[in-house]
VOPAGU-2260 file (C-alpha; in pm, 1 decimal, decimal comma):
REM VOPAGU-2260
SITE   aa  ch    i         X         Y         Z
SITE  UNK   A    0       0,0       0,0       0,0
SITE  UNK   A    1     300,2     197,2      23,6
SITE  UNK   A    2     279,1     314,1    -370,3
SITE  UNK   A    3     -63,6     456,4    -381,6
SITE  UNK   A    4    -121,9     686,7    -656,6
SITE  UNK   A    5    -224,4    1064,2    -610,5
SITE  UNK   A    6    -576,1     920,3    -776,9
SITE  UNK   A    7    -571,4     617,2    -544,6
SITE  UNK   A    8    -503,7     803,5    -228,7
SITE  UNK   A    9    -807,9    1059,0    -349,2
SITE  UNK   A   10   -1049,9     751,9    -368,2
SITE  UNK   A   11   -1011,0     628,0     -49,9
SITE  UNK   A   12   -1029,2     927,1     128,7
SITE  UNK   A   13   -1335,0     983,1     -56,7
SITE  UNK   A   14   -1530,1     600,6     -15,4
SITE  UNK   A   15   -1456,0     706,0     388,2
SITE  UNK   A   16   -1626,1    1046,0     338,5
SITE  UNK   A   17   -1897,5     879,0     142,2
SITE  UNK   A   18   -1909,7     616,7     401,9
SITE  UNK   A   19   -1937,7     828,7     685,2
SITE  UNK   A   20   -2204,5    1057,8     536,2
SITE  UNK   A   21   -2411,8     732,5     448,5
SITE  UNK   A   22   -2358,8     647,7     855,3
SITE  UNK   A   23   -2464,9     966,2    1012,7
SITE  UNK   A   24   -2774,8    1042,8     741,5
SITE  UNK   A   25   -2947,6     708,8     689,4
SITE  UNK   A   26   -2765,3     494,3     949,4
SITE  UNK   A   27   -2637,8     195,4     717,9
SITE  UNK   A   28   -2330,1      93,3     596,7
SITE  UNK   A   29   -2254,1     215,0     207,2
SITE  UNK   A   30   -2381,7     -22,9     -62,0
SITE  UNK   A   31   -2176,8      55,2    -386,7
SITE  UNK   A   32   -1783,4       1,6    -336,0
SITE  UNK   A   33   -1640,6     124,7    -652,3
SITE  UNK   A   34   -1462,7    -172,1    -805,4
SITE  UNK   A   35   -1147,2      -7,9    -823,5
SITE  UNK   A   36    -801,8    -250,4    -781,9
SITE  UNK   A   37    -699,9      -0,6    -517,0
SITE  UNK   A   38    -989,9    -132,6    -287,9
SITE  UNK   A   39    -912,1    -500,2    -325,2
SITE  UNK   A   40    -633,8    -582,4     -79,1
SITE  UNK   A   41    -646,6    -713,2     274,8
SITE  UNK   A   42    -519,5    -487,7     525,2
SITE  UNK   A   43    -528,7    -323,1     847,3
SITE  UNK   A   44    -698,4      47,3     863,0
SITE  UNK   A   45    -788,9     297,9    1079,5
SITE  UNK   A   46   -1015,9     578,8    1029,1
SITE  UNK   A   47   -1058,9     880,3    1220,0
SITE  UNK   A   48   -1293,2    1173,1    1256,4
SITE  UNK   A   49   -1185,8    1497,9    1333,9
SITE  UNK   A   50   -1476,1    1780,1    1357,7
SITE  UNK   A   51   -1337,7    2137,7    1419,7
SITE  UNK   A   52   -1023,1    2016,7    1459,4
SITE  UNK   A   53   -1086,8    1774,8    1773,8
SITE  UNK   A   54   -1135,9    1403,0    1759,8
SITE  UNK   A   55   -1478,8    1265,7    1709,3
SITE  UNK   A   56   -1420,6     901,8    1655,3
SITE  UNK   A   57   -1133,2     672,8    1559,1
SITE  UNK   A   58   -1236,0     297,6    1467,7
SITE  UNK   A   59    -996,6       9,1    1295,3
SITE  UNK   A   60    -905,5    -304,4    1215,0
SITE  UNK   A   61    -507,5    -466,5    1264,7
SITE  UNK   A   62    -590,9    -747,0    1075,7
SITE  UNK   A   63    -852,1    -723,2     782,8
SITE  UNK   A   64   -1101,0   -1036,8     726,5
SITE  UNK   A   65   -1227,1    -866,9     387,6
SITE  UNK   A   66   -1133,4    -592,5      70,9
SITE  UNK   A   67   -1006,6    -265,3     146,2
SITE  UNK   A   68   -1329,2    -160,1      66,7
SITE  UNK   A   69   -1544,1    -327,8     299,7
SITE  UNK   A   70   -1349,2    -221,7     572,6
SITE  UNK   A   71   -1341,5     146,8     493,1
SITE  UNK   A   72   -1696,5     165,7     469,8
SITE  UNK   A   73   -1717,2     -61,6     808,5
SITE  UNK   A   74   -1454,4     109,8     958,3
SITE  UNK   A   75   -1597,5     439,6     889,3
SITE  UNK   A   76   -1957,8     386,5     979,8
SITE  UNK   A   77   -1787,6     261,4    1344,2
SITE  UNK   A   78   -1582,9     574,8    1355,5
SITE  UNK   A   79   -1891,6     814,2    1301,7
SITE  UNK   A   80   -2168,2     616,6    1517,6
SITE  UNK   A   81   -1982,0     342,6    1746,1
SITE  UNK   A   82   -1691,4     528,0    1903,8
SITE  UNK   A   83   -1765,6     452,8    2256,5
SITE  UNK   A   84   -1602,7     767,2    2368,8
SITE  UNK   A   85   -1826,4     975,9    2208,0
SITE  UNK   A   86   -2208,7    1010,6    2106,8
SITE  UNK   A   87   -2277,5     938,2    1734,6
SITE  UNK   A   88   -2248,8    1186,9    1514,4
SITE  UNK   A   89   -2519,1    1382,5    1386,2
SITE  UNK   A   90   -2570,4    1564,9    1019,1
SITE  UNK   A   91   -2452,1    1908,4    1139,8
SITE  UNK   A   92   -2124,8    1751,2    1178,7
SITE  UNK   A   93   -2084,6    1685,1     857,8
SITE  UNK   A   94   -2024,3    2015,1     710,7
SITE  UNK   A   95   -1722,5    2055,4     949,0
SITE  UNK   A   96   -1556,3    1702,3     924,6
SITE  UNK   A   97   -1198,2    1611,3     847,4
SITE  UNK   A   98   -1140,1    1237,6     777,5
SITE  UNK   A   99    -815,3    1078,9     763,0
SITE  UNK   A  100    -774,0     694,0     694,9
SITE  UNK   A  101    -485,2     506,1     820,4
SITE  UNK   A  102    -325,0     218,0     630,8
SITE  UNK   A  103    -120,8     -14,6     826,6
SITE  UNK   A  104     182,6    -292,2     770,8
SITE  UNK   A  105     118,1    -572,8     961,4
SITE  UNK   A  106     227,1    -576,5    1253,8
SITE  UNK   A  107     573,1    -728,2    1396,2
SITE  UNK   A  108     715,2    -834,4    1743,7
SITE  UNK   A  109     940,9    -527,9    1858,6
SITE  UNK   A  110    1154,3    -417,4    2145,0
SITE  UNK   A  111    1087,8     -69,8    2373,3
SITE  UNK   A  112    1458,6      19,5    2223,2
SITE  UNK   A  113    1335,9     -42,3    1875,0
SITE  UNK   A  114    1091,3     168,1    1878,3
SITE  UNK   A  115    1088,0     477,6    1668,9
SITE  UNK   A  116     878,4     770,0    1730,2
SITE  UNK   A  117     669,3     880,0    1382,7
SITE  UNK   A  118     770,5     569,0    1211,4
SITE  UNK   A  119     613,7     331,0    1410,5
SITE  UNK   A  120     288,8     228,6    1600,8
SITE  UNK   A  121     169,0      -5,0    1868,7
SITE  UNK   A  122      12,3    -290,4    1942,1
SITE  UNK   A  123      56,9    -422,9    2334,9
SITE  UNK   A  124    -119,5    -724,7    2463,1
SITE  UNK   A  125    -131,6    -925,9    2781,2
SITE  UNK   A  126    -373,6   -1227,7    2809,7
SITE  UNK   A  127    -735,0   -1062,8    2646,3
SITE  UNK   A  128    -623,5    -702,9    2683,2
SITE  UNK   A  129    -490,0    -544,8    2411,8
SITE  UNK   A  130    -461,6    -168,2    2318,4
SITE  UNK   A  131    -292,9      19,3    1989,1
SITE  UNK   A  132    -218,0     363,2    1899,1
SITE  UNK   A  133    -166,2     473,7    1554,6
SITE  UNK   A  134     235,1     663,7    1519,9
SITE  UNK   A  135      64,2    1015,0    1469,8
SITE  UNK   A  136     -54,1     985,8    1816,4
SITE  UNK   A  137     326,1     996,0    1999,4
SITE  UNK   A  138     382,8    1287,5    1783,1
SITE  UNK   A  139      75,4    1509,8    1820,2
SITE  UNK   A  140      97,9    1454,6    2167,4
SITE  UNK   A  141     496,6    1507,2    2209,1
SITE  UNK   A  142     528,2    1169,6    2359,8
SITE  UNK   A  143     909,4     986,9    2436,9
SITE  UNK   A  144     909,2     600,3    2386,8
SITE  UNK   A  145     845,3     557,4    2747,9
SITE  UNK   A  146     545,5     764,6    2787,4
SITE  UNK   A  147     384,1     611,5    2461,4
SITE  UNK   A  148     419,5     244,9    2582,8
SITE  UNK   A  149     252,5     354,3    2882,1
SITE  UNK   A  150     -11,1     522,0    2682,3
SITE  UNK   A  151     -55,4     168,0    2474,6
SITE  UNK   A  152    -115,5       7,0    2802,2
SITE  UNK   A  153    -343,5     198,3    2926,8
SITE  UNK   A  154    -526,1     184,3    2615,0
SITE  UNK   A  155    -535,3    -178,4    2686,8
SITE  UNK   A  156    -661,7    -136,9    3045,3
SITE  UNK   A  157    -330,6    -257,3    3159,4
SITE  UNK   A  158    -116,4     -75,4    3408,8
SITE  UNK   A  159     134,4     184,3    3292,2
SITE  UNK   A  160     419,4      -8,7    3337,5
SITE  UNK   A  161     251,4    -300,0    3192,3
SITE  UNK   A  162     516,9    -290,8    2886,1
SITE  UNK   A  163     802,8    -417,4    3105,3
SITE  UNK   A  164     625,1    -762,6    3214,4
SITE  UNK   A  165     732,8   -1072,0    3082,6
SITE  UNK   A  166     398,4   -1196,5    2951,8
SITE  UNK   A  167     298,6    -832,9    2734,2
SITE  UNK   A  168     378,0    -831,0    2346,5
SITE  UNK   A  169     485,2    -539,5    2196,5
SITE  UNK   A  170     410,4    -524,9    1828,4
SITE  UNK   A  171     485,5    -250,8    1588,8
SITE  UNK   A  172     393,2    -142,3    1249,5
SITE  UNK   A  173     383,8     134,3    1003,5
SITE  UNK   A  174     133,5     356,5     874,1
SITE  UNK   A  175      60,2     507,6     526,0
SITE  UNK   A  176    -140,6     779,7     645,3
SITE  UNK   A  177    -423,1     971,9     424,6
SITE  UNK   A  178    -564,8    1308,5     549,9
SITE  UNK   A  179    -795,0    1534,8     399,7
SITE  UNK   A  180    -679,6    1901,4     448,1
SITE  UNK   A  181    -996,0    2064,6     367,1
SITE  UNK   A  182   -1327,1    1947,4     504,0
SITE  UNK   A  183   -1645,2    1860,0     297,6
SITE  UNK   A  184   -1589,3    2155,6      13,7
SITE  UNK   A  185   -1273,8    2025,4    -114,9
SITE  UNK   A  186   -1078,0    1707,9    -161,8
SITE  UNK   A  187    -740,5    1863,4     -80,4
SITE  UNK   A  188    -570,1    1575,2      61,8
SITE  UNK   A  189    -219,9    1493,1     232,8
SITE  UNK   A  190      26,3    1243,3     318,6
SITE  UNK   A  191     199,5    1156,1     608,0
């Protein structure tokens, strides 16, 4: 997914936009994925929601049962309505939304030392906890390694220090990261 054209990149931000517009006005999932190649691959995604700036709802998948496509659209209608942290959007919103949709490697065993901040994500688990953050997170936030395995772990519901125990994984992966820079008026998009 790393060599996504500037066409490619433009459709999937816009089948999550679609997506998420389907979600909040007629509360269903989208029915026409465009048949594009682009949408045909398995992998793990994230989309988020940002309205006025401030997240409204960030739902994903590490490792994808279906198409691309399926799991935007599924991805997006959790992000905009299932978001437990947050009440489901409503059509107002709309007008004011920025979406961005992560892509993500699958994810790999990794050391605390290995860890780079930007590059990579995480995954930590212990027994049936598990918690991720995307890599844009440690670097909006200003975290250090340290402070974003803690972060992970609490994600999880784990304790901070959680990271250092024998029986916690520590997974990390990459991100090809798709943001719209203009909300519903434009399809300005960037990459991170």
């Amino acid at each position: 997914m790393h060599c996504l054209s500037e066409t490619d990149r433009k459709s999937i931000l816009e089948l999550a936009r679609q997506a998420v517009v389907e979600a909040v006005c007629r509360k269903r999932l989208l029915e026409e994925i465009p048949k594009s190649e682009v949408f045909d691959p398995h992998c793990g995604i994230f989309v988020t929601i940002q309205v006025k700036g401030k997240l409204r709802g960030c739902i994903g998948v590490i490792h994808a049962q279906e198409r691309l496509g399926e799991s935007i659209t599924k991805c997006a209608l959790g992000a905009a309505l299932e978001d437990p942290r947050f009440r489901p959007m409503q059509p107002e919103e709309l007008a004011e939304m920025e979406i961005e949709v992560s892509l993500l490697s699958p994810p790999e065993r990794i050391r605390p030392e290995e860890i780079e901040i930007g590059k990579h994500g995480l995954l930590v688990e212990q027994g049936f906890r598990r918690g991720l953050l995307l890599p844009q997170v440690a670097v909006e936030h200003n975290l250090g390694r340290e402070q974003f395995l803690k972060e992970t772990c609490f994600k999880a519901g784990l304790p901070p220090d959680a990271w250092k125990a024998t029986d916690t994984r520590i997974y990390g992966f990459t991100c090809v990261v798709l943001k719209e820079a203009q909300g519903l008026t434009g399809s300005n998009f960037s990459v991170r």
